[in-house]
C-alpha positions in Angstrom: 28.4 -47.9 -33.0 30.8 -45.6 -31.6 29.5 -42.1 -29.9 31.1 -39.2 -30.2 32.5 -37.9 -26.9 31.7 -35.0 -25.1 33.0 -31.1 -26.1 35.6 -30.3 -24.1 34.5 -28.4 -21.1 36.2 -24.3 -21.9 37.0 -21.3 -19.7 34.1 -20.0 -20.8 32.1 -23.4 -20.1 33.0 -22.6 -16.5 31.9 -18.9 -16.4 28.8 -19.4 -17.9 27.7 -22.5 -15.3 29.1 -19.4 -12.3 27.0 -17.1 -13.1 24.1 -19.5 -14.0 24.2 -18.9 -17.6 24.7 -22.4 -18.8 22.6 -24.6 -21.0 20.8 -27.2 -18.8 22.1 -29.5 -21.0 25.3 -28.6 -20.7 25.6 -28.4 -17.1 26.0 -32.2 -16.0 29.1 -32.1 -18.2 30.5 -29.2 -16.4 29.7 -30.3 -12.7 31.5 -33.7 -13.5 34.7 -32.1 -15.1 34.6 -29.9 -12.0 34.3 -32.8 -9.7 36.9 -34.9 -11.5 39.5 -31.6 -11.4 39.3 -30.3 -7.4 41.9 -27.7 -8.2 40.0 -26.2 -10.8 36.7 -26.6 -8.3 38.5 -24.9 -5.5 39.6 -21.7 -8.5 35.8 -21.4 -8.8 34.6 -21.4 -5.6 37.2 -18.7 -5.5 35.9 -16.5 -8.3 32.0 -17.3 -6.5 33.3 -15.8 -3.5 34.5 -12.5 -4.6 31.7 -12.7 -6.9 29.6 -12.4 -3.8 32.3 -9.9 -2.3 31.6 -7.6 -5.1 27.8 -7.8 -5.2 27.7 -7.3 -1.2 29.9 -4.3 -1.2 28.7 -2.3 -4.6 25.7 -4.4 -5.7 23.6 -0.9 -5.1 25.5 0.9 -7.4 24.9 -0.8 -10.3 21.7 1.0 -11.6 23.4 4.1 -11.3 25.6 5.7 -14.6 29.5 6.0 -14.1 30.5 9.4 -13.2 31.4 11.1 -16.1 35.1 11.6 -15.8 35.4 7.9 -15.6 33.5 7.3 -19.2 35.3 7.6 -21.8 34.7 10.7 -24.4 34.4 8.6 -27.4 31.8 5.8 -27.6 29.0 7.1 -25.9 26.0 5.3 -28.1 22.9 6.3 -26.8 21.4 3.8 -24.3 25.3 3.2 -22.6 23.7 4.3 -19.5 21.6 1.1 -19.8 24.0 -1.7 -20.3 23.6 -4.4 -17.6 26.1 -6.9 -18.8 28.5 -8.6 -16.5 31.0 -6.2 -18.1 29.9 -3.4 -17.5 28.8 -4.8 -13.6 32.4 -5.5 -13.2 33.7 -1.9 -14.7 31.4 0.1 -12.4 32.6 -1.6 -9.2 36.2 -1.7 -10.3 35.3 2.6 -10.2 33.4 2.1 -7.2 36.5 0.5 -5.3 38.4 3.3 -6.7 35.9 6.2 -5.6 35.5 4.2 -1.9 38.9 3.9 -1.2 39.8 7.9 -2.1 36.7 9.0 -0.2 37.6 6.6 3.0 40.9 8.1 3.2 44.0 6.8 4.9 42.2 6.3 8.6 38.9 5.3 10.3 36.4 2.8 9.5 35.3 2.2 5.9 33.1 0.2 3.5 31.7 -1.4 6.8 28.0 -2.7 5.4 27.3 -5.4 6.8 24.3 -4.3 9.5 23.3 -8.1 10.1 24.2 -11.4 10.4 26.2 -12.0 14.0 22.7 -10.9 16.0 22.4 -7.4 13.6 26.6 -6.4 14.7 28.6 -6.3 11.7 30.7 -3.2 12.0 30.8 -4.4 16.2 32.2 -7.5 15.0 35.1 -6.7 13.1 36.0 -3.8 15.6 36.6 -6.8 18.1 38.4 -8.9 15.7 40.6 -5.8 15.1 40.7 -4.7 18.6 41.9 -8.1 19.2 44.9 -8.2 17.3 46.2 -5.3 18.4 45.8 -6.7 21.3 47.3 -9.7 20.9 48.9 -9.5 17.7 52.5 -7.6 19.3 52.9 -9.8 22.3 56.0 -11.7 22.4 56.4 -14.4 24.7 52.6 -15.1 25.3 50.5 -14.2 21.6 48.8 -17.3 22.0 47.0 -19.5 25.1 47.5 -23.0 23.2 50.5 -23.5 20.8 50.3 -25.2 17.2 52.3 -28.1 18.5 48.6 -28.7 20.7 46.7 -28.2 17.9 44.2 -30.8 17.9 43.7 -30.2 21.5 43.1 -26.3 20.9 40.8 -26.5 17.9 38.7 -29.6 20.0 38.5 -27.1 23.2 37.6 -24.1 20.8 35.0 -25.8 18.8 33.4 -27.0 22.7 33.3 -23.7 24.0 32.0 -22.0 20.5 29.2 -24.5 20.0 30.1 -25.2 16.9 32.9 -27.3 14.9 35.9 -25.2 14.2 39.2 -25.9 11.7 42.8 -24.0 11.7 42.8 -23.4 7.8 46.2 -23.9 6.4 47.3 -21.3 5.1 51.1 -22.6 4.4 50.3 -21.7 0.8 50.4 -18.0 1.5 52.9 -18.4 3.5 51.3 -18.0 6.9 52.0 -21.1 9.6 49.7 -21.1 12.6 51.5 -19.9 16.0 48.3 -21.3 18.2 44.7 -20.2 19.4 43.4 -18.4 22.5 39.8 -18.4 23.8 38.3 -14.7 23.8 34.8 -13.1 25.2 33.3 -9.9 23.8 29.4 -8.6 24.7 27.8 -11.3 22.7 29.1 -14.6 24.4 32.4 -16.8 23.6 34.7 -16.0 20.5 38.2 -17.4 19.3 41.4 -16.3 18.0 43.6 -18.5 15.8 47.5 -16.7 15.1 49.5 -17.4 11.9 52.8 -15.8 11.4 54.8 -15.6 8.3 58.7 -15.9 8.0 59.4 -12.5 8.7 57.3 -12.5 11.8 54.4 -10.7 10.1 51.1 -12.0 11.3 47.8 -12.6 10.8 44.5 -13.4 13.3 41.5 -15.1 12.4 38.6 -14.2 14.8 35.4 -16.3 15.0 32.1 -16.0 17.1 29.1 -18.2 16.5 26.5 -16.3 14.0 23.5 -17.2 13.2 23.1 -19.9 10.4 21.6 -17.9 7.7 23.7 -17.7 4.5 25.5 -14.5 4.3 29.2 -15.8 2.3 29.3 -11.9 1.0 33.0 -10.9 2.2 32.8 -7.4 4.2 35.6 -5.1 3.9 36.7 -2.7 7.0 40.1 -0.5 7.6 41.1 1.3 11.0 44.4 2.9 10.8 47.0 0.7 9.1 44.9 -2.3 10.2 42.6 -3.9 7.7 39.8 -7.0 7.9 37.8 -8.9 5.6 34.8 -10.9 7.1 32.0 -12.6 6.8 29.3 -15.5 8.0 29.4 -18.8 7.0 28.0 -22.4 8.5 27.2 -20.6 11.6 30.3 -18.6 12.7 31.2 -15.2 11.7 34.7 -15.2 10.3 37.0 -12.1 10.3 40.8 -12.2 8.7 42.9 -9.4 10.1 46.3 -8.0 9.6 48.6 -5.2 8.9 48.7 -5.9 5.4 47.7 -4.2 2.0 44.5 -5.0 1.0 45.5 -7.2 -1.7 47.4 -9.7 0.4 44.5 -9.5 3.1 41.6 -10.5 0.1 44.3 -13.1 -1.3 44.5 -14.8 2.0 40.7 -14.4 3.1 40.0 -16.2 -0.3 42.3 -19.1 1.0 40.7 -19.1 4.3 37.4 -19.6 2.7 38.5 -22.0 0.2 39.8 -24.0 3.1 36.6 -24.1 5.3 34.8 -25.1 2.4 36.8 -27.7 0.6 
């Protein structure tokens, strides 16, 4: 006798499995559509990480009310203020983005939050990835130590002196090739530079440091001047994506970064 086949695995299929929602039944079914579709799996470890972006950077303010002038005058059952749903998570840190990026302002250090991880130097961190490519990021004939045409060579030498295995993402997609690597120190041991550059000579640097191994994926948002990073610690390196770009662009390309290192 003939068996029915399976529902189609929906959108909302997929959401529900995220945020650990999903039947227990249903979730074999999902995890094998998602393993048979790696475009779709990458999309979702996408959404997980700025899921994890958002609950690092605002999780605390989500037991407290919207301000007033951003409710609405209409609509105000009693109880709102008690509504937990993932709608009304993701309303209250869309205001919070809004509220942190008026009160930081157009210059000095941000949203920095992340106390731990690297051995307890978060906002340390990202200042040298930044300080880095400032550094590094205007030089013309010498912005890197080992070109992209050595590149098996530079990430074999780079993953030696870090301790731990390195990759040069691709990030072709966004439009960013690599220009090379150069090995860096700052006060906590050895750290590396990897340089992309787009075609109209815009670029990017990824700087990296061994961490510690606990799991901290959360992404970490900091801003000095027209400079702007988006780090964070995963499989025992500390990861920071830096560049004179809008912070849009910058999360667009972090999320490709981090999609790459964990494909």
């Amino acid at each position: 006798m003939d068996t029915e086949p399976d529902d189609p695995v929906t959108e909302a299929d997929l959401h529900a499995w995220l945020d650990g929602e999903l039947p227990e039944e249903r979730r074999g079914e999902v995890e094998r559509h998602l393993a048979g579709n790696p475009d779709l799996a990458r999309r979702f470890e996408r959404y997980r990480a700025q899921r994890a972006m958002l609950q690092g950077a605002f999780g605390p303010l989500i037991d407290r009310p919207l301000p007033a002038a951003l409710v609405p005058p209409y609509g105000r059952a009693p109880g709102w203020q008690a509504m937990r749903s993932r709608r009304s998570f993701q309303a209250v840190a869309a205001a919070a983005v809004l509220l942190v990026f008026v009160a930081g302002g157009a210059g000095g250090w941000w949203l920095r939050g992340w106390t731990g991880g690297v051995g307890g130097g978060g906002a340390a961190f990202v200042a040298d990835a930044v300080a880095a490519h400032r550094v590094f990021a205007v030089e013309v004939r010498h912005p890197v130590e080992v070109g992209a045409d050595q590149e098996a060579h530079l990430v074999g030498w780079l993953s030696k002196r870090l301790g731990k295995p390195l990759q040069a993402p691709r990030l072709a997609g966004k439009g960013y090739d690599l220009v090379g690597g150069r090995l860096l120190s700052d006060a906590r041991g050895p750290a590396a530079q990897l340089m992309y550059q787009d075609a109209a000579g815009r670029r990017i640097t990824l700087y990296v440091r061994p961490a510690s191994d606990a799991p901290d994926t959360s992404f970490r948002f900091a801003q000095d001047g027209n400079v702007q990073a988006f780090y964070w610690r995963d499989n025992g390196l500390a990861w920071a994506v830096t560049g004179d770009l809008d912070r849009v662009t910058l999360s667009a390309i972090a999320e490709e970064v981090y999609g790459a290192l964990n494909s």
